[in-house]
C-alpha positions as CSV (number, residue, x, y, z in Angstrom):
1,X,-24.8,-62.7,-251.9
2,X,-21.5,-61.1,-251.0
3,X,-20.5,-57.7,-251.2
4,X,-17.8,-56.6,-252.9
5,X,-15.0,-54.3,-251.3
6,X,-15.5,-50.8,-252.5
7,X,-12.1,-48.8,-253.4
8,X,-12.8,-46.7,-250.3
9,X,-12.9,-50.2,-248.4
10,X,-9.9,-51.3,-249.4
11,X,-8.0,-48.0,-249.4
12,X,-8.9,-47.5,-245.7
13,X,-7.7,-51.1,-245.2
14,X,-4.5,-50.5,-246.5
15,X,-4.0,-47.1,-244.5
16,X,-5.1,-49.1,-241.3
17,X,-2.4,-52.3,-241.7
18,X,0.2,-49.5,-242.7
19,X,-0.5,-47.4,-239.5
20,X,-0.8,-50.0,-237.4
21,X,2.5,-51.6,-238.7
22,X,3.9,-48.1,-237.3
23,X,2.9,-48.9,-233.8
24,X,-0.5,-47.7,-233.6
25,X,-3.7,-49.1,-231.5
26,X,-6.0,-50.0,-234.2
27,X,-9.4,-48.0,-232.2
28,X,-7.0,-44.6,-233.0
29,X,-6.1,-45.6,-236.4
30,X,-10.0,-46.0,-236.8
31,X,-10.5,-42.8,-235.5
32,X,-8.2,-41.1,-237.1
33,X,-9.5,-42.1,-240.4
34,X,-12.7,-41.4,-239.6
35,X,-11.5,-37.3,-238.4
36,X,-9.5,-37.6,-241.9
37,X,-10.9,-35.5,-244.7
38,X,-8.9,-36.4,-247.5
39,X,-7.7,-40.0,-246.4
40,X,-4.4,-39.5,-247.1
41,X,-1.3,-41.2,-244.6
42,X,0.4,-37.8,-243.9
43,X,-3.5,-36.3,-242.3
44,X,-4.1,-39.0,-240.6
45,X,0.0,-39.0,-238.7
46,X,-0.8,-35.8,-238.0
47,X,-3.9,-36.4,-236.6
48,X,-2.7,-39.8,-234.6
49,X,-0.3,-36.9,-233.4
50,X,-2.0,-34.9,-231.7
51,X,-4.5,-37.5,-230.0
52,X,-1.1,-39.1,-228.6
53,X,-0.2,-35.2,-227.3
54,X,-3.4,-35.0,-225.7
55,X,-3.4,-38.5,-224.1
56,X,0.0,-37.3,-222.7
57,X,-1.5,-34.2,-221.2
58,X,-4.3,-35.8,-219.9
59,X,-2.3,-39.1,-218.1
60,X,-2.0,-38.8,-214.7
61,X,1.6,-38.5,-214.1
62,X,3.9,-40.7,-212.2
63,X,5.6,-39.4,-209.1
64,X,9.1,-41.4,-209.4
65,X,11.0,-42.5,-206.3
66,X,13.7,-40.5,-204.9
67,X,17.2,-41.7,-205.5
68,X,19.8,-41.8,-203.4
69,X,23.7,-42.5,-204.6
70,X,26.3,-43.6,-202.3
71,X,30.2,-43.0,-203.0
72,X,31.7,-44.3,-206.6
73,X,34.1,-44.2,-208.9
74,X,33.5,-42.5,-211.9
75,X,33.8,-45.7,-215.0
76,X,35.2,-43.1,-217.4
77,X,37.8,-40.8,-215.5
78,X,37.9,-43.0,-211.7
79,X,36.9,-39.6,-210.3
80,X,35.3,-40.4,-206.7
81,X,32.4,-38.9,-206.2
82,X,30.5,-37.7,-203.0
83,X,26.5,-38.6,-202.7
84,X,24.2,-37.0,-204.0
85,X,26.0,-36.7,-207.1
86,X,24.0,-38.8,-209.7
87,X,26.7,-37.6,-212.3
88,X,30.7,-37.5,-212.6
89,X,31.5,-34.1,-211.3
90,X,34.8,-33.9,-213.2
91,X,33.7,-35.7,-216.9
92,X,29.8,-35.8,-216.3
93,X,29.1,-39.3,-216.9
94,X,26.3,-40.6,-215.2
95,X,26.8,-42.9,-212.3
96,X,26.9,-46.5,-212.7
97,X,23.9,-48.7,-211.5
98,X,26.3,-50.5,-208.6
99,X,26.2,-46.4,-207.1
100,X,22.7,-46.2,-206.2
101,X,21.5,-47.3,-202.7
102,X,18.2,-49.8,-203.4
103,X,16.2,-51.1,-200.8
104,X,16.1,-54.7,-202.2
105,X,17.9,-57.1,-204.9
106,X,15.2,-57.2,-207.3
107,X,15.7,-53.3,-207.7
108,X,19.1,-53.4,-207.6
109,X,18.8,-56.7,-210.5
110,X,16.4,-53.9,-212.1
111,X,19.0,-51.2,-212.2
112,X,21.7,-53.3,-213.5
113,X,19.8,-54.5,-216.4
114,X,18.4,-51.3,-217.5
115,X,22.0,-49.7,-217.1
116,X,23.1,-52.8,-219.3
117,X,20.4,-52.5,-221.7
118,X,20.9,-48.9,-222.1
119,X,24.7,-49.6,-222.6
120,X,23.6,-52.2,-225.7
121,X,21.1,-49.7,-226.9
122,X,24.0,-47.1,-227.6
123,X,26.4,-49.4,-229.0
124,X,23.8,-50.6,-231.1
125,X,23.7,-46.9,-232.5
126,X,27.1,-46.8,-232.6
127,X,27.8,-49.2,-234.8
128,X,24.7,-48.2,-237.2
129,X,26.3,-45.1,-237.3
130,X,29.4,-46.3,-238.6
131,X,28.0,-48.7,-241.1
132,X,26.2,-45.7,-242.6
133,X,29.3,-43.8,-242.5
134,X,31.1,-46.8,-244.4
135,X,28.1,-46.7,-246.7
136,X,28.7,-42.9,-247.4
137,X,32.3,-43.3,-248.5
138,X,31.5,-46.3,-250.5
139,X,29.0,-43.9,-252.9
């Protein structure tokens, strides 16, 4: 004989695809239903919340690597700037990837493609922006 789902069932079913569809572990959406009183989705985001403040406080933090700049041209204003600066001293734009000193080519490959993705990322917002602005205008 097979049991049917109960309202409850299915409710926390739903609550559980939806949360984890957000980008949440499915063991803390569990346990976040579970610490829920009323079963609602704004509870149990507040709750998720505060278990990913405490997970924070409670990681063991990462000591990152000195980094060391040599000389460079600034990309925005062609400023050239003296080490250790890891920013423009005249327009403050950070330095470019090519200006840090790595110890091997699979860092330096590193840097250059987080600098590039990083680059994408903003014009990416960029042009959001102006689509929304577009959109604006258009109402």
């Amino acid at each position: 004989m097979v049991a049917k789902e109960t309202k409850e069932d299915e409710t926390q079913k739903k609550l559980l695809v939806e949360l984890q569809s957000m980008g949440f572990a499915l063991e803390d959406c569990k346990s976040a239903y579970n610490k829920a009183k009323n079963k609602d989705l704004d509870t149990m985001l507040d709750i998720l919340s505060e278990m990913q403040e405490k997970k924070k406080l409670t990681s063991p933090k990462i000591v990152e690597k000195a980094v060391e700049y040599n000389v460079y041209n600034c990309t925005v204003c062609t400023f050239l700037n003296d080490p250790p600066a890891k920013c423009c001293a005249i327009c403050g734009t950070e330095a470019p990837a090519t200006a840090i000193k790595v110890d091997s080519e699979a860092e330096k490959k590193k840097l250059e493609e987080e600098a590039k993705a990083k680059l994408l990322a903003e014009e990416k917002a960029r042009l959001l922006e102006e689509k929304e602005k577009e959109r604006v205008e258009k109402a």
